[in-house]
C-alpha positions in Angstrom: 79.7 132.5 163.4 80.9 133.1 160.0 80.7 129.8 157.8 84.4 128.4 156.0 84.6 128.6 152.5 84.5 124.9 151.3 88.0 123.8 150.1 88.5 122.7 147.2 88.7 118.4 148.2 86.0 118.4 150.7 82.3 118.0 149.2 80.7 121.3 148.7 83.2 122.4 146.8 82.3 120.0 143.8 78.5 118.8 145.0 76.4 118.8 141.9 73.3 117.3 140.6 75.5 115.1 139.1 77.6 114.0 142.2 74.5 113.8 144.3 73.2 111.4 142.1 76.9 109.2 141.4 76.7 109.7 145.6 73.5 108.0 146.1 74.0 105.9 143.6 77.3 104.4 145.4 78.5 104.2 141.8 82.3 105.2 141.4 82.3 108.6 138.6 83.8 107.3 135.3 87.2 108.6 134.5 87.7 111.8 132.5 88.2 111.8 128.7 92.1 112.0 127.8 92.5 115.6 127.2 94.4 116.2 123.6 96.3 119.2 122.7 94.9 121.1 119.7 96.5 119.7 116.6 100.1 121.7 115.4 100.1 123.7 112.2 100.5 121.5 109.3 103.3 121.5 107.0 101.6 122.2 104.0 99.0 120.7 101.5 99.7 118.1 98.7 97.9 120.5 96.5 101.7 122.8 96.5 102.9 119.8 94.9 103.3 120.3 91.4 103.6 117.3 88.8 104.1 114.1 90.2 100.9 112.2 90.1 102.8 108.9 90.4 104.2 109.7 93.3 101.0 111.1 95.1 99.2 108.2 94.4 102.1 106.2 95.6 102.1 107.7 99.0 98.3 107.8 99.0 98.2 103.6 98.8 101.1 103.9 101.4 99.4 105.9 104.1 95.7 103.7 102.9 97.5 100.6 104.2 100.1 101.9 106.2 103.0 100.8 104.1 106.8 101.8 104.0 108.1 104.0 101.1 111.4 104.3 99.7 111.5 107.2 96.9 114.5 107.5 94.4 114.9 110.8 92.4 117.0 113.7 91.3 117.3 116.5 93.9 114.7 119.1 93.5 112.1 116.5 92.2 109.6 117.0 95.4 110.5 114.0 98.0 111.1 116.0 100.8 108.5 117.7 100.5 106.2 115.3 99.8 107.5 113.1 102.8 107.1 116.3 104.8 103.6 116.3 103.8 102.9 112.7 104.1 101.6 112.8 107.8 99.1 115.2 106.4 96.7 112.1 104.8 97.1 110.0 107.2 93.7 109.1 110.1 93.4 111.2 112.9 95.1 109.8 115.9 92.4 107.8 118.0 92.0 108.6 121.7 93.9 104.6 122.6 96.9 105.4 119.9 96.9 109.2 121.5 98.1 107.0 124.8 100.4 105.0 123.2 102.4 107.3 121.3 102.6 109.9 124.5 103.5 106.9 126.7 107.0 106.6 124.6 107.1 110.3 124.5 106.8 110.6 128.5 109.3 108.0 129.3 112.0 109.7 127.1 111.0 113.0 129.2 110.2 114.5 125.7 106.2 115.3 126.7 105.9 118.2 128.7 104.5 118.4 131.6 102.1 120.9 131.0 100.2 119.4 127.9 97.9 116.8 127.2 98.5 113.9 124.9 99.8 113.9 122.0 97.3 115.1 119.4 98.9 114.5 115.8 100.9 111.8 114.6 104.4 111.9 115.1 106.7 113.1 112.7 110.5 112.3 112.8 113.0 113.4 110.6 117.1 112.3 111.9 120.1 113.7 110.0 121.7 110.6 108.2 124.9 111.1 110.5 122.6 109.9 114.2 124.1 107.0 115.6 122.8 103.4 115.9 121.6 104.2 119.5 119.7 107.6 118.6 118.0 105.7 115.9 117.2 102.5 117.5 117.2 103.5 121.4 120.2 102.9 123.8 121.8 104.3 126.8 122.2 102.8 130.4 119.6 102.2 131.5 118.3 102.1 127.8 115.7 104.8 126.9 113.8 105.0 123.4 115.3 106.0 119.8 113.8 108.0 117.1 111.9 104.7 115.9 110.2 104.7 118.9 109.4 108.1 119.1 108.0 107.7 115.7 105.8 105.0 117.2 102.2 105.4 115.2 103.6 107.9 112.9 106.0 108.6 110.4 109.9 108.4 110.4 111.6 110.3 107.6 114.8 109.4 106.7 116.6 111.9 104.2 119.7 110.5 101.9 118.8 107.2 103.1 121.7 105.4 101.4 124.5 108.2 103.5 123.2 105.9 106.8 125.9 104.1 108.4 125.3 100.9 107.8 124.8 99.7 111.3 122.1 102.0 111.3 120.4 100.9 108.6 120.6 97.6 109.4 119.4 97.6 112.6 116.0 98.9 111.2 115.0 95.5 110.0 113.7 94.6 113.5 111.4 97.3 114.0 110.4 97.3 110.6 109.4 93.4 110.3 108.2 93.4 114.2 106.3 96.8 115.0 109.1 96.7 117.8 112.6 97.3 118.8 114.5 95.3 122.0 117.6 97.2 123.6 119.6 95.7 125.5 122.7 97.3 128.0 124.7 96.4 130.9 121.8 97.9 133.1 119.1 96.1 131.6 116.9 95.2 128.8 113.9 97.2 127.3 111.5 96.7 124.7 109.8 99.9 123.4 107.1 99.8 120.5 108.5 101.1 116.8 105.3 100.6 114.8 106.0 103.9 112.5 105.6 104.2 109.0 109.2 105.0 106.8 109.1 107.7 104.6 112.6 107.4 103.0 114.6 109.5 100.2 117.4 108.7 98.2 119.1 110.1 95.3 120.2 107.8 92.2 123.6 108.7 92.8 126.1 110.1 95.6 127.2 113.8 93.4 122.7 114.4 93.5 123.0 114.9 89.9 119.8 117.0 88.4 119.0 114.3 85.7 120.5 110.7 84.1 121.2 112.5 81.3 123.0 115.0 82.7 124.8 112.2 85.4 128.2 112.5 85.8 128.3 108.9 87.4 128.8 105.9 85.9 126.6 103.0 86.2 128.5 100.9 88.0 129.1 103.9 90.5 125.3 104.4 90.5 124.9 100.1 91.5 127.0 100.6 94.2 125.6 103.5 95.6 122.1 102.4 96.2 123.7 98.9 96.5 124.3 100.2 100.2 120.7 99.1 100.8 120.4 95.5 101.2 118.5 93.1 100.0 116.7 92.3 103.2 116.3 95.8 104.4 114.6 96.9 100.6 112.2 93.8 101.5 111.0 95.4 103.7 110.4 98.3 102.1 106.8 97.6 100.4 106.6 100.6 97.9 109.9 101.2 96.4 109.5 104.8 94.0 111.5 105.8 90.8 110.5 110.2 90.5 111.9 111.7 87.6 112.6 115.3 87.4 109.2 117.6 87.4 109.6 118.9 84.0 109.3 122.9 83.3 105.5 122.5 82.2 104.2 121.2 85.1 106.4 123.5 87.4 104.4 126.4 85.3 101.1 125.2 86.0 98.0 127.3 87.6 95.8 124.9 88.4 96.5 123.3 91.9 96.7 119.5 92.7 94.3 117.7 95.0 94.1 118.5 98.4 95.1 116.3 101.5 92.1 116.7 102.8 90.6 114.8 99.9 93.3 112.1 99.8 92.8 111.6 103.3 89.1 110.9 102.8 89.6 108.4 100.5 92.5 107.3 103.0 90.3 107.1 106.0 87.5 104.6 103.8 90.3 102.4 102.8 91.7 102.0 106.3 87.8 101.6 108.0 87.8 99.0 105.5 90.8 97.2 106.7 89.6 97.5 110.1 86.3 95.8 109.8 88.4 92.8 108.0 91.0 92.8 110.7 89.0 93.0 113.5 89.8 90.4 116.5 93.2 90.4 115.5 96.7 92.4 116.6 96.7 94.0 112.5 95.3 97.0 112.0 96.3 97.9 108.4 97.4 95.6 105.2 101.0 96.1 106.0 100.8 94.3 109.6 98.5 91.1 108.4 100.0 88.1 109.1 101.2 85.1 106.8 97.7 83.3 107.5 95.8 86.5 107.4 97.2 87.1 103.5 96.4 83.9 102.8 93.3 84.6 103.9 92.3 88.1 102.7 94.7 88.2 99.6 93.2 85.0 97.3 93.8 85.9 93.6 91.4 84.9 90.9 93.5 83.0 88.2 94.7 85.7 85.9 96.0 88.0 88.3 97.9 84.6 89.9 99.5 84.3 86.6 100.4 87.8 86.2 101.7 87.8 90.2 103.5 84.2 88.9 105.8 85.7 85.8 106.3 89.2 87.8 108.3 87.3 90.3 110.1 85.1 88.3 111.0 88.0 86.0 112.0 89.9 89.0 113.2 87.3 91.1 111.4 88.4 94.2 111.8 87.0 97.6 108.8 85.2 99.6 108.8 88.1 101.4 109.1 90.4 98.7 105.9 88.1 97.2 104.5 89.0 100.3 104.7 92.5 100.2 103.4 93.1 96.8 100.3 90.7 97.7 99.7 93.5 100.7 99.7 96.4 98.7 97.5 95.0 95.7 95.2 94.3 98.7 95.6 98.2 99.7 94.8 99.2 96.0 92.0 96.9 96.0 90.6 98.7 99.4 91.1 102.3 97.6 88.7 100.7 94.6 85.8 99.3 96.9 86.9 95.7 95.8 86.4 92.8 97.8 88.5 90.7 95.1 92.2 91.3 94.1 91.9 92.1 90.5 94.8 91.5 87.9 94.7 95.5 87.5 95.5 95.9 91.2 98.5 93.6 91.2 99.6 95.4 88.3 99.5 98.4 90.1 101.5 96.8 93.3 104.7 95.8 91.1 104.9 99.3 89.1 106.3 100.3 93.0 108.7 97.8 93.3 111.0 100.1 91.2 114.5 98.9 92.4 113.8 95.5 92.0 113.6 96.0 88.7 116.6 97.9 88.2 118.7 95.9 90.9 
């Protein structure tokens, strides 16, 4: 009599030297490896950035210690598509955060079914008129918001001051927490929000080209970033003045450095933080604790007295003091320094821009 094809569950089908020995063995197989989707196209390279060294290097201590970045400029100066290139320098995704950040994606029915796991970090970009609710998560029963789909990735938020201001404010929990806490008539949900902002503001509300060529006046200029308050900006640990790329370097040949580069130098600094961290729920300078910068962030004396008159000058808050603390620390990582130096704290308050004009 003819023998049956083996079907596909029952053991010849997938007998092996490998599952004879796994059988034998009584050992149960170990599970298969998480199976990533190739990475998408990127967006482009930071070396089509022209001019702007200040602002690259901002963005480069950002993504080393995985801070938030406000930039203010003109229209037409590059922060779009800087921000748009930001994701760019950042670490691969690692196989745990790969889980993570598709977990939120399946539960708001955005991954298909099809696919593997996410493979690149997220990259959300909302148009300034989303609701509280798409930004922050809502709904009966409550499903996740655009912070939380930005989970371990980067949330881009274009005219950043045009907001609502309900909006705005209700990104001070996931920003300080890593998390955001929804609560309906159906229920309550908590859904990580542990993204990076990437946000972009003009000086003024007409986007004029220059200050010179402003038709605002100053006070109208106060109260239009004065939509941002001072809580939220604390926040905010690199805050970025860009000027208008002048004609010179716009007619330049020679091309910037790549991302690829930046992100090596990225990837060091963050390997560095990691070793530092390790035991503990931080993974980058931005997430350390109040005892943990206590800790890691002791200042030899002259950079405590240059830290010392920069906040009384600017009249930061403790949390403010905080912030510029982490991203000296950040600076210090990109150098290969085990000490805060006075040269890296000096670096830290050049990106506290509004503070000194507010």
């Amino acid at each position: 009599m003819r023998s049956r094809a083996a079907g596909p569950f029952e053991p010849r089908a997938w007998r092996s030297a490998y599952g004879e020995a796994r059988l034998r063995s009584r050992q149960p197989a170990p599970p298969p490896p998480p199976r990533l989707d190739p990475p998408e196209a990127e967006s482009g390279d930071f070396a089509d950035v022209r001019g702007q060294p200040h602002a690259k290097r901002a963005l480069e201590v950002a993504a080393a210690g995985g801070h938030n970045v406000l930039m203010v400029g003109p229209p037409g100066g590059g922060k779009t598509m800087l921000a748009r290139r930001f994701p760019g320098i950042l670490p691969p995704l690692s196989p745990d955060e790969a889980l993570e950040a598709s977990a939120v994606w399946s539960v708001a029915g955005m991954l298909p079914a099809d696919r593997g796991l996410l493979s690149a970090r997220p990259f959300r970009a909302p148009h300034h008129t989303v609701s509280e609710a798409g930004l922050v998560g809502g709904g009966n029963p409550p499903h996740p918001g655009e912070v939380s789909l930005a989970h371990l990735g980067v949330l881009f938020l274009d005219e950043f001051p045009e907001f609502s201001g309900r909006a705005l404010e209700a990104l001070r929990e996931p920003l300080e927490d890593g998390a955001v806490t929804v609560t309906r008539a159906g229920g309550t949900a908590r859904f990580p929000a542990r993204f990076q902002l990437v946000a972009a503001a003009n000086p003024c509300r007409r986007g004029c080209p220059s200050v010179e060529a402003c038709r605002c006046t100053p006070r109208e200029r106060e109260l239009y970033l004065g939509r941002l308050s001072g809580p939220l900006l604390d926040r905010i640990d690199i805050h970025l003045e860009m000027p208008a790329v002048p004609y010179e370097d716009l007619a330049a040949e020679a091309a910037g450095e790549t991302s690829a580069a930046v992100r090596a130098r990225v990837v060091a600094a963050r390997a560095r933080q990691r070793e530092r961290l390790a035991g503990s729920n931080s993974r980058t300078n931005a997430r350390m604790t109040a005892r943990q910068v206590r800790q890691w962030c002791a200042l030899p004396r002259d950079a405590a007295r240059l830290l010392g008159l920069a906040v009384k000058r600017l009249g930061l808050s403790a949390r403010g003091h905080e912030r510029v603390l982490k991203v000296a620390r950040t600076v210090a990582d990109l150098a290969c320094g085990e000490t805060i130096a006075a040269e890296h704290v000096a670096e830290a308050f050049q990106f506290r821009g509004l503070d000194r004009r507010l």
